[in-house]
N, C-alpha and C positions, 0 to 999 in steps of 0.2 A: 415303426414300433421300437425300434433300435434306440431312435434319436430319442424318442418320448423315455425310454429306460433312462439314457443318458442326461435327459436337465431331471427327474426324477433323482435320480442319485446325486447328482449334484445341487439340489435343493434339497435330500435331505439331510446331505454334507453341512450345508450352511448354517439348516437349522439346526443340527447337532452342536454347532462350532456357538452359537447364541444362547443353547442351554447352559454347553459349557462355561461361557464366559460369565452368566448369570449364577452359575454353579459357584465360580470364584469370586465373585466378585464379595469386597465384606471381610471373606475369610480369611482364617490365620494357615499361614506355609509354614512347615517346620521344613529348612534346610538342615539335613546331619553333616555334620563335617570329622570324619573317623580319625582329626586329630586335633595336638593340644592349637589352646591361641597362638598365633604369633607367627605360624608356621606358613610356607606358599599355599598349599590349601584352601587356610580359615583366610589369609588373604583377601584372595582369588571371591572367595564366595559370599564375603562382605562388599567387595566391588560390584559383584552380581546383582546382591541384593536390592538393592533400591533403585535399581533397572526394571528387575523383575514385578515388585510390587507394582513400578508403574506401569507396565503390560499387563497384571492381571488385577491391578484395583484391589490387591487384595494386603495385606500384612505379610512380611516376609522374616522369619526370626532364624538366625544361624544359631545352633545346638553345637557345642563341641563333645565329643566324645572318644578321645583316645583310646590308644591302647591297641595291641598287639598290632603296631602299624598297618592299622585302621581295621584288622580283621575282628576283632570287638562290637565294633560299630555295624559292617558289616552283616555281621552274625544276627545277631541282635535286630536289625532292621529286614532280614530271611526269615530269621523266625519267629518272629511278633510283628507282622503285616500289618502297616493301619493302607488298607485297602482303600479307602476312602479318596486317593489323589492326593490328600494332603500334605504328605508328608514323603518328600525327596531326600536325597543323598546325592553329594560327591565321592563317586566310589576313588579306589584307589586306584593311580596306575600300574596296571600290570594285575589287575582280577584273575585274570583268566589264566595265566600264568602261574600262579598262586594253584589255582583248582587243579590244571594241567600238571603239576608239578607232584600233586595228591598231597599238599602241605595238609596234618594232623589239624591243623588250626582252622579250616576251612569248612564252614558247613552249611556251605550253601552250593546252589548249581548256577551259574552267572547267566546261561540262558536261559532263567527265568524271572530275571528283573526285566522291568521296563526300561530295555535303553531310548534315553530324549535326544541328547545329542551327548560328543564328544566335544568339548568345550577348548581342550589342547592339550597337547603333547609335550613333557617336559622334557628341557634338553638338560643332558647331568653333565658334570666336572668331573673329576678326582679335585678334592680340594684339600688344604691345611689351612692350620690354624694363621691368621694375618702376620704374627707377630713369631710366627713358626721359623726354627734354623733350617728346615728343608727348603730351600730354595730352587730344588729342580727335582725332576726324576729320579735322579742318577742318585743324591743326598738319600731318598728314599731307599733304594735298592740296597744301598750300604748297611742301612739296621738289620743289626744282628734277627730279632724277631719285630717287622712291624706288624702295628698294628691298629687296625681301621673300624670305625665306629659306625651302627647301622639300630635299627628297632627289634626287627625281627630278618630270617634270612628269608620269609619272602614280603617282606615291606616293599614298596616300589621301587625306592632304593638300593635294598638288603644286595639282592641280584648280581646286580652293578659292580657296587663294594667288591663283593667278595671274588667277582672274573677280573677285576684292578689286579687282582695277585698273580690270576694266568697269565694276563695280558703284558705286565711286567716281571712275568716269569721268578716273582716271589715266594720261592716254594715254602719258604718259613712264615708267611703269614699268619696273622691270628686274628680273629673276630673277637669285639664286645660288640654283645648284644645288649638289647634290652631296655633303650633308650626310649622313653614313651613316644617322641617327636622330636620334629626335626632343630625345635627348637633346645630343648635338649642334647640333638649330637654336635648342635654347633658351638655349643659351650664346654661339651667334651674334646674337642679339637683344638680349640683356642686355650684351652686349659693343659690340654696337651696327655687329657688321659688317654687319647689317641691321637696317632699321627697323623691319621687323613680321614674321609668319608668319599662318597660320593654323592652327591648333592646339585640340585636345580641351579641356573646360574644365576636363577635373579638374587639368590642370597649374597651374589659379590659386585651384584649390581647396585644394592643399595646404598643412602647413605653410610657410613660408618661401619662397612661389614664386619665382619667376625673371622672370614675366610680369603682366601683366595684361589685361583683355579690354577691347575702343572697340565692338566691333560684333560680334551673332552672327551669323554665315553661315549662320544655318538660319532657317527660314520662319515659327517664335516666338521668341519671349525666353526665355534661361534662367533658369528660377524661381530659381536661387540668385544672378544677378546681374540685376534684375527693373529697374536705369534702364540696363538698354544696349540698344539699339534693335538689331531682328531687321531683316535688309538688304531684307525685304519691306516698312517702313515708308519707307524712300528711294524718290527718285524714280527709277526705277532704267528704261533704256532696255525696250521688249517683246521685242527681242531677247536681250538682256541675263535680262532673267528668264526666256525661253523653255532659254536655253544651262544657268543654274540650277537649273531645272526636269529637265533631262535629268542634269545633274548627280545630283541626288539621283535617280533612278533606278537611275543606276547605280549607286550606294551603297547601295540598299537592303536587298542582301542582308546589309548590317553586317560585322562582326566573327565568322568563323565556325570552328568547328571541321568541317575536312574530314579526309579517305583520301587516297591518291594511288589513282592509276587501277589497277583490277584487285580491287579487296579486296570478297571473296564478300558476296553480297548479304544473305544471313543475317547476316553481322557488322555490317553497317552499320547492320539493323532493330534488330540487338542494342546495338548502340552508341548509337541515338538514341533508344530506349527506357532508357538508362542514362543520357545526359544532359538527358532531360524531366525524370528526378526530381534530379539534380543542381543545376539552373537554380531546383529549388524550397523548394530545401532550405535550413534556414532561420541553417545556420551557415555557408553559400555567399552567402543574399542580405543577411547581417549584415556579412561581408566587402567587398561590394562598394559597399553603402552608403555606410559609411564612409569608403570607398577614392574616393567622390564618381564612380562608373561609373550610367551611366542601363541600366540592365539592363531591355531590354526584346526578350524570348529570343522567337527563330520557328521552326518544328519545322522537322527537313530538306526533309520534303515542301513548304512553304511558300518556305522559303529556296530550293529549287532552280527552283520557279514563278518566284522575282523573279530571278533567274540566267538564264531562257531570254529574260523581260521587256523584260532591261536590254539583250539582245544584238538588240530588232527598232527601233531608232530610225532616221527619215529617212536617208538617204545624205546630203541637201541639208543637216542640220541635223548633222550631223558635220562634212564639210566646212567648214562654217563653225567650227564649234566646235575642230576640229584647226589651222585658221589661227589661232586667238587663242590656244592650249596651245603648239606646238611653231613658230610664228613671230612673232608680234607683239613679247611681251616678255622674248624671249631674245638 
């Protein structure tokens, strides 16, 4: 009886997975991309693109929609549901973090999108502008009041930026916000209405950058820039690294392709069963190479694990952590 339950379910897996495929096939994807063009992102998701049409047969169209570093988009995609399957989002990294944080801007509940997969994790810099007189840390530390360019303070980024100032014991620090995209603060940088950001490294990977990297914000060095010191080699306060530490918790869900709320649960197995083989495909991870992205993809089931994760940290260690984000250096 057991066995017969068992090819049972797994025949009606199959024919589930044939409706679905027929479901798609024909039809138009809207990808949201919750920022402006030009940005690692919209990138990232136009590489995607024409991968994904050809696993699901169907039209694949990338939507830009900026704005409040990406929580617009966001919003907007919680609370006008096209249930239908059709219509995806690259969320931002650091969702959950954002919600956990109780940012005003937030109106949505992250455990109730369809998470498909985590597609990857970005690694950030401290960067200045190329053609910038700081040439090291220390040139930094020296300003009277520096000051670091970001979208919003909980932008994927925003975060990051603003613990630059604990981590280098900046206590003059000052925030401009307000940047729509990343494309946008890299022009603020280069232009020098700010002194640094914190920012992905493929932007100084590519041809002709705009920036360059002093310090990684992450917990090693990036192999492609192997003399710039990861901010765990400083002498860095334990609070200070406790706050970094929570930081990247709540990042860990990366860079994801989600549902908005309501979209059948068939589709969703169906959909993360079609971006496993997408994330492996070898003219998807020839693109992203290239493109200087650290592609390191997590199944939705896993992705939605570090999503419940990132929402149980201390009250006491929020607290503090929301005093240095939305008071200190604003």
């Amino acid at each position: 009886m057991a066995v017969f339950l068992m090819v049972l379910t797994f025949s009606n897996f199959g024919l589930a997975a044939e409706d679905m495929a027929a479901f798609y096939r024909g039809k138009t994807i809207r990808l949201i991309v919750p920022y402006s063009p030009g940005g690692g992102t919209d990138l990232h998701a136009r590489l995607l693109a024409p991968v994904l049409k050809r696993y699901l047969k169907a039209t694949v169209v990338v939507i830009n929609k900026p704005g409040g570093g990406g929580l617009v988009a966001m919003n907007d995609f919680y609370e006008n549901p096209q249930k239908d399957g059709l219509t995806l989002a690259i969320s931002p990294e650091g969702l959950p973090f954002s919600q956990a944080m109780g940012d005003p801007g937030v109106r949505f509940d992250v455990r109730k999108f369809g998470w498909i997969i985590s597609l990857y994790k970005d690694f950030r810099c401290l960067m200045v502008g190329i053609d910038s007189p700081y040439k090291s840390l220390e040139d930094l530390k020296k300003l009277k009041q520096p000051k670091a360019a970001i979208s919003s303070v909980t932008s994927p980024a925003g975060p990051a930026t603003i613990l630059a100032f604990e981590v280098l014991n900046m206590e003059n620090g000052k925030i401009v916000a307000g940047y729509p995209g990343s494309t946008e603060i890299l022009l603020a940088v280069k232009r020098l209405e700010a002194d640094f950001t914190v920012i992905t490294k493929s932007h100084a990977l590519r041809k002709n950058p705009l920036v360059r990297p002093l310090l990684a914000m992450e917990e090693t060095r990036a192999p492609e820039f192997p003399h710039i010191p990861s901010y765990t080699e400083l002498n860095v306060k334990p609070e200070v690294k406790r706050m970094m530490e929570i930081l990247m918790l709540g990042q860990a869900a990366g860079r994801a392709i989600v549902t908005p709320p309501g979209v059948a649960k068939e589709k969703i197995a169906f959909l993360r069963k079609i971006m496993n083989s997408v994330v492996k495909d070898p003219e998807y991870l020839d693109k992203v190479e290239k493109a200087g992205f650290f592609a390191k993809p997590l199944s939705g089931e896993e992705t939605t694990a570090k999503v419940e994760k990132a929402l149980s940290v201390k009250p006491s260690e929020l607290k503090m952590l929301k005093h240095i984000l939305f008071e200190k250096y604003l």
